[in-house]
VEXDO-877518 format. One record per atom (N, C-alpha, C): atom name; x, y, z. Coordinates in steps of 0.001 Angstrom, whole numbers, padded with zeros to 6 digits. Layout:
# residues N
<atom "CA"; <X; Y; Z>>;
...
***
This chain:
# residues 97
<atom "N"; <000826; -001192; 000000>>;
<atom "CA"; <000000; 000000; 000000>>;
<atom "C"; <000872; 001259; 000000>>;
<atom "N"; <001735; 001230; 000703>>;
<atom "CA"; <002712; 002465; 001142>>;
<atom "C"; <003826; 002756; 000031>>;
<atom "N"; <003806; 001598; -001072>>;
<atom "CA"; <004759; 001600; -002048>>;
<atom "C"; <004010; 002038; -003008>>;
<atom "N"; <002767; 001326; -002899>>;
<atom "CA"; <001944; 001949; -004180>>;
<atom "C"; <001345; 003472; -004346>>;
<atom "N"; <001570; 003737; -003445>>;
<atom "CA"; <001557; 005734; -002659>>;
<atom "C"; <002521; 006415; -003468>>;
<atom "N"; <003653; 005815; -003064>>;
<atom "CA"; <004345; 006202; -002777>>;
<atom "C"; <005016; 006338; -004662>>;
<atom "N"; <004635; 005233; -005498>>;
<atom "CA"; <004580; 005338; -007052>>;
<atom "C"; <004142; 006370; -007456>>;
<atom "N"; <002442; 006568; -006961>>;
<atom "CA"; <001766; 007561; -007313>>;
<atom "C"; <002554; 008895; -007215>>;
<atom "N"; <002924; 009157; -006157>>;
<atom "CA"; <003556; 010658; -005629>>;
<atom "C"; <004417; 010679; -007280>>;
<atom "N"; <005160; 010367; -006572>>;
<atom "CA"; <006468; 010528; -007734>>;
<atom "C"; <006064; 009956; -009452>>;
<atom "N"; <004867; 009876; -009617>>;
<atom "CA"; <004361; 009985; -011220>>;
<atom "C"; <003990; 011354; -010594>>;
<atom "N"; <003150; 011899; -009872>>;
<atom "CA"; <002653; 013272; -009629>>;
<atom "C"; <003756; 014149; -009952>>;
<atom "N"; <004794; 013892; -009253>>;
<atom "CA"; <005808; 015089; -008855>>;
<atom "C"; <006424; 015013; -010743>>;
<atom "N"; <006953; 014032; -011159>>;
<atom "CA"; <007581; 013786; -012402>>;
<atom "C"; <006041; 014914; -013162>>;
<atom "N"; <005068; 014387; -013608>>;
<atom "CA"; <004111; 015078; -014271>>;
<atom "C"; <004093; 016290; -014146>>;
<atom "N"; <003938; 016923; -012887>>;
<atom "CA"; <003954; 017947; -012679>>;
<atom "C"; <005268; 019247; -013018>>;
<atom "N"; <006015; 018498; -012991>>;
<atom "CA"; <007771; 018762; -012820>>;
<atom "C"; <007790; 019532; -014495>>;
<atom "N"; <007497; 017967; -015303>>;
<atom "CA"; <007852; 018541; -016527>>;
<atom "C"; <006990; 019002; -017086>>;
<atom "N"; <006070; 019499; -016690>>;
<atom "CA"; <004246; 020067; -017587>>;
<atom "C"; <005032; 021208; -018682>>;
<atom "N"; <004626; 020908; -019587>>;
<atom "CA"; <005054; 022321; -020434>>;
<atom "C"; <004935; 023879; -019511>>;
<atom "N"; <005574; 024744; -020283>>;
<atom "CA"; <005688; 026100; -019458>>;
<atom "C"; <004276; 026759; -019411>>;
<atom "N"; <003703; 026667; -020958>>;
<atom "CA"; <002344; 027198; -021047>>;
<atom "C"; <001394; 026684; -019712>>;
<atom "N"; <001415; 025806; -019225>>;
<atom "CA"; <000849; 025332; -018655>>;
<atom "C"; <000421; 026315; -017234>>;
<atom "N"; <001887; 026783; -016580>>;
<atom "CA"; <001905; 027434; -016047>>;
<atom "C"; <001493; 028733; -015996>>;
<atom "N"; <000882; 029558; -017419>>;
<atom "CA"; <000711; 030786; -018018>>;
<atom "C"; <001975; 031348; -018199>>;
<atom "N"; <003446; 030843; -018637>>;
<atom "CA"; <004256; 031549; -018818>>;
<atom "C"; <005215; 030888; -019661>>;
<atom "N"; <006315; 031197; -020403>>;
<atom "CA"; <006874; 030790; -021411>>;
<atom "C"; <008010; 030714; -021221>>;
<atom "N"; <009121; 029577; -021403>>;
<atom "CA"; <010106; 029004; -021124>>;
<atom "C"; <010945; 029038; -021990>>;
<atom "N"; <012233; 029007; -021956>>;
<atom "CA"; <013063; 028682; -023047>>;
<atom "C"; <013292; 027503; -022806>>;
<atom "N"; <013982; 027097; -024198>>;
<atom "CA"; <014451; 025569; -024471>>;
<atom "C"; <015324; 025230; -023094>>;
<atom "N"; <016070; 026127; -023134>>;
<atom "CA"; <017515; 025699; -021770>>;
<atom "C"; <016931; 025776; -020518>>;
<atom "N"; <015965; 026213; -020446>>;
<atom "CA"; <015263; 026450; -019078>>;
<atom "C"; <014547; 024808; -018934>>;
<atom "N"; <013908; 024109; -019736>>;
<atom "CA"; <013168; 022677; -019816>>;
<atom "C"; <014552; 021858; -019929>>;
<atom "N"; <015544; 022477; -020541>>;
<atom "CA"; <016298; 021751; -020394>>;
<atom "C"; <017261; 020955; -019094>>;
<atom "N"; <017583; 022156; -018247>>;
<atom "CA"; <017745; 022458; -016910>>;
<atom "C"; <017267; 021574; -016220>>;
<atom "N"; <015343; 022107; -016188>>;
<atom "CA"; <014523; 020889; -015362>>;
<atom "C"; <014651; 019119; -015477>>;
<atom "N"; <014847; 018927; -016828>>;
<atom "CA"; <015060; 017525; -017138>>;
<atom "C"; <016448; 017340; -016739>>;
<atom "N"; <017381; 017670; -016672>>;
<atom "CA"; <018797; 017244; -016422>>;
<atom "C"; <018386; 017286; -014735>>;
<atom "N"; <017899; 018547; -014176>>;
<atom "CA"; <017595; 018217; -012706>>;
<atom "C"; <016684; 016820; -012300>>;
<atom "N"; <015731; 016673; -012709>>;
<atom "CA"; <014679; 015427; -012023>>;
<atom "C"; <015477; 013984; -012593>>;
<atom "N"; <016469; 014091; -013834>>;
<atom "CA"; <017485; 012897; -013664>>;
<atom "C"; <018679; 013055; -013184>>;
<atom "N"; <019064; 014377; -012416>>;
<atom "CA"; <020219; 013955; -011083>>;
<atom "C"; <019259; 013618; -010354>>;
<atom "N"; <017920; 014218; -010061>>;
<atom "CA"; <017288; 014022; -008105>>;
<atom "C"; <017161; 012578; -008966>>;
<atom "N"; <016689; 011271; -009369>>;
<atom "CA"; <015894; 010211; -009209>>;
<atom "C"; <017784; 009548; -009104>>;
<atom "N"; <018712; 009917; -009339>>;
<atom "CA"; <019755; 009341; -008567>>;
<atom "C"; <020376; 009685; -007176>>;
<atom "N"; <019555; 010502; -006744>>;
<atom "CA"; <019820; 011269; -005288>>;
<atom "C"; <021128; 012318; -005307>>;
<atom "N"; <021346; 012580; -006555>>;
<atom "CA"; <022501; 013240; -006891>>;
<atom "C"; <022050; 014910; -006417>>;
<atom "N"; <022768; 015337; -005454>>;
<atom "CA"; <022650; 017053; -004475>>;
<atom "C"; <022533; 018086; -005658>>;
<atom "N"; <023451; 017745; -006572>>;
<atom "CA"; <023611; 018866; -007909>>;
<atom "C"; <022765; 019432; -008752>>;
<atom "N"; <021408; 018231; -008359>>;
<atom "CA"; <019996; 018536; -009238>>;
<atom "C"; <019616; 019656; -008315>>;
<atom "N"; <020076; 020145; -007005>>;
<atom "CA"; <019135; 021493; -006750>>;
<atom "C"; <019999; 022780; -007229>>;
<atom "N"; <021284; 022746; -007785>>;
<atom "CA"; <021537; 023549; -008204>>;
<atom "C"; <021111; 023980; -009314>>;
<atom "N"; <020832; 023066; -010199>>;
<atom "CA"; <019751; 023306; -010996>>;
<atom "C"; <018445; 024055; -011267>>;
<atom "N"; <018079; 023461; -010111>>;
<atom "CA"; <016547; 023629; -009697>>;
<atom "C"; <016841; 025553; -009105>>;
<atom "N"; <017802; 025776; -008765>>;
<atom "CA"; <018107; 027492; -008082>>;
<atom "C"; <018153; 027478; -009404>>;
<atom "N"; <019038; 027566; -010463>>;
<atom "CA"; <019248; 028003; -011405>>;
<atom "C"; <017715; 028262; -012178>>;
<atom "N"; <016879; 027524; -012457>>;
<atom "CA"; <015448; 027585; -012781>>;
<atom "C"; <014839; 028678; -012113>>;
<atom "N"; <015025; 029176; -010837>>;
<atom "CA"; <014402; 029539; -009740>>;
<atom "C"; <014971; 031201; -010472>>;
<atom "N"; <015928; 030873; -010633>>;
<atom "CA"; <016630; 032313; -010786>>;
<atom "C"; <016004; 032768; -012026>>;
<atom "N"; <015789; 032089; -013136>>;
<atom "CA"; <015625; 032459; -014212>>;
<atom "C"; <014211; 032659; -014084>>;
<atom "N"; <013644; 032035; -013933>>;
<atom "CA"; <012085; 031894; -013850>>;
<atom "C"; <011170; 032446; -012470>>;
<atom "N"; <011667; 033386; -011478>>;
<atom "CA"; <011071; 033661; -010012>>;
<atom "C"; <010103; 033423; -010056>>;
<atom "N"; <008760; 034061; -010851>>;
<atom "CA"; <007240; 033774; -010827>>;
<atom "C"; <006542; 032465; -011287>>;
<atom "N"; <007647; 031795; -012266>>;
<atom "CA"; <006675; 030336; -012181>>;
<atom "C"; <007161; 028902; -011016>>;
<atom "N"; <006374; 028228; -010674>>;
<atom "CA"; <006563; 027573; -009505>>;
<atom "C"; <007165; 026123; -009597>>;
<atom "N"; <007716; 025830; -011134>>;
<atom "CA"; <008315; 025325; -011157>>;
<atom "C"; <009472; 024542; -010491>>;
<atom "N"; <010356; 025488; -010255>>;
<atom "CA"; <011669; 025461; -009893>>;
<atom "C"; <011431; 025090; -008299>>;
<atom "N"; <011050; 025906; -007836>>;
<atom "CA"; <010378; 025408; -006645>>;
<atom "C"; <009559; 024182; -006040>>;
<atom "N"; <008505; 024215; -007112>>;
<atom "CA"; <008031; 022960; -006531>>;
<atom "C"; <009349; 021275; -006524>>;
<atom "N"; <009698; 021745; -007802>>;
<atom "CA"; <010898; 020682; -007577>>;
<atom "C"; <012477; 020495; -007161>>;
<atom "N"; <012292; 021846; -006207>>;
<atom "CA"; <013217; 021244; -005311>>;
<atom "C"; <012965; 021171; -003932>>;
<atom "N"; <012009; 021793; -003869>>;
<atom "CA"; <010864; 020755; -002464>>;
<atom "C"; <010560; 019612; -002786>>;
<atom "N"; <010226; 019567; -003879>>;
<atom "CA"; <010156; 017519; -003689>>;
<atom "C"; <011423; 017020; -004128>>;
<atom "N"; <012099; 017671; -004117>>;
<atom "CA"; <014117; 016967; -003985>>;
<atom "C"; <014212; 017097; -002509>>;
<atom "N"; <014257; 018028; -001676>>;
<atom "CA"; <014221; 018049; -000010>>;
<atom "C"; <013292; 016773; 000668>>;
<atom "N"; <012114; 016593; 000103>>;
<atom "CA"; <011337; 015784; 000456>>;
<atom "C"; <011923; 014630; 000443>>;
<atom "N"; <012213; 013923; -000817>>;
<atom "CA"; <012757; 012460; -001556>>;
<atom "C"; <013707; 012245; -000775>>;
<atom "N"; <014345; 013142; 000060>>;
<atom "CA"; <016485; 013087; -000409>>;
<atom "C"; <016100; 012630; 001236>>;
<atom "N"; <015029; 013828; 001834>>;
<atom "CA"; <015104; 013248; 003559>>;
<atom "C"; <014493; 011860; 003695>>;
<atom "N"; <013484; 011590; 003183>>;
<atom "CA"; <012632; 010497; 003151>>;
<atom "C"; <013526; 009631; 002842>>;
<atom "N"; <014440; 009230; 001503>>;
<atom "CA"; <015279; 008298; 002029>>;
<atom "C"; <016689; 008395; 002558>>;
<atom "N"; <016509; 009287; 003314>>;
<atom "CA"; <018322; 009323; 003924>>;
<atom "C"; <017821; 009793; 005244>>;
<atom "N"; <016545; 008981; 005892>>;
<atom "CA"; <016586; 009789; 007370>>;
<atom "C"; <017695; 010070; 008572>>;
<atom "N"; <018444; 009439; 008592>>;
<atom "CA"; <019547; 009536; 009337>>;
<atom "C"; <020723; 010250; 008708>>;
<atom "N"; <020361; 010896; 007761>>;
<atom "CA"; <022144; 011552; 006876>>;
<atom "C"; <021761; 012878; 007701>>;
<atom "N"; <022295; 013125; 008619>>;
<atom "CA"; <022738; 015137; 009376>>;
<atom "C"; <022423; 015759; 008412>>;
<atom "N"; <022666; 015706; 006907>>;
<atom "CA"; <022626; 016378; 005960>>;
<atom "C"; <021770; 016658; 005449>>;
<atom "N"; <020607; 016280; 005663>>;
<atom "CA"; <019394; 016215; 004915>>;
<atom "C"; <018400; 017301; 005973>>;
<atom "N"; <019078; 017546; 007306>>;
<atom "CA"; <018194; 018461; 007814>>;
<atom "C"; <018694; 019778; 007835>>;
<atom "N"; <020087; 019284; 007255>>;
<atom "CA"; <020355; 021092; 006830>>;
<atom "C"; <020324; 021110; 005149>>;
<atom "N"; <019539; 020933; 004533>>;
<atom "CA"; <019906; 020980; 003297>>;
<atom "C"; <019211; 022217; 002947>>;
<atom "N"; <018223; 022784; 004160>>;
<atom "CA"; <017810; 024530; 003613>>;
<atom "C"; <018102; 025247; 004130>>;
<atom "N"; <019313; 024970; 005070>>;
<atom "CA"; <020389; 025759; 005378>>;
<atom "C"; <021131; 026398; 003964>>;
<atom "N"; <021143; 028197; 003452>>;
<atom "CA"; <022078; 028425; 002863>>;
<atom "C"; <023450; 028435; 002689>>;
<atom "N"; <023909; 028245; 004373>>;
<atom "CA"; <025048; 028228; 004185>>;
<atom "C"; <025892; 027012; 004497>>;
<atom "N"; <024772; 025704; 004363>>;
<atom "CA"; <025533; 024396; 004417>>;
<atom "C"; <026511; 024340; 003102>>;
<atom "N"; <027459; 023430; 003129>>;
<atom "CA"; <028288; 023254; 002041>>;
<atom "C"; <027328; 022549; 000727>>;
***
């Protein structure tokens, strides 16, 4: 049951992640979708580098919620499976490494 949840989420988050820009009412460049997809295949390897990404989106894009929503569900994923890594409860710490 908790696995099959837990599928669902993460088709949600993936769907949601990559929805075209229009979607959002706002318009994207190629490198900007590009960005997002190189980010959600570092996060599904737990790789940290996909939120630099995800800032980078954030930066380019402030008003659509993109960037944001997916790197809250990178904070989410990364604690959920690394409950015991120290690291994962500072990871919205700015000035962690």
């Amino acid at each position: 049951m908790a696995l099959a949840l837990a599928k669902r989420f993460a088709t949600a988050v993936l769907l949601i992640g990559v929805a075209p820009a229009h979607i959002w009412g706002e318009t994207a460049s190629q490198s900007t979708d590009e960005l997002i997809a190189a980010g959600i295949e570092r996060g599904y390897n737990f790789d940290r580098s996909a939120f630099e990404l995800f800032d980078e989106v954030i930066r380019r894009e402030p008003q659509n919620p993109r960037g944001y929503f997916l790197k809250a569900a990178g904070f989410f994923w990364y604690s959920l499976v690394n409950p015991a890594d120290a690291s994962a409860s500072t990871m919205t710490d700015e000035t962690a490494p």
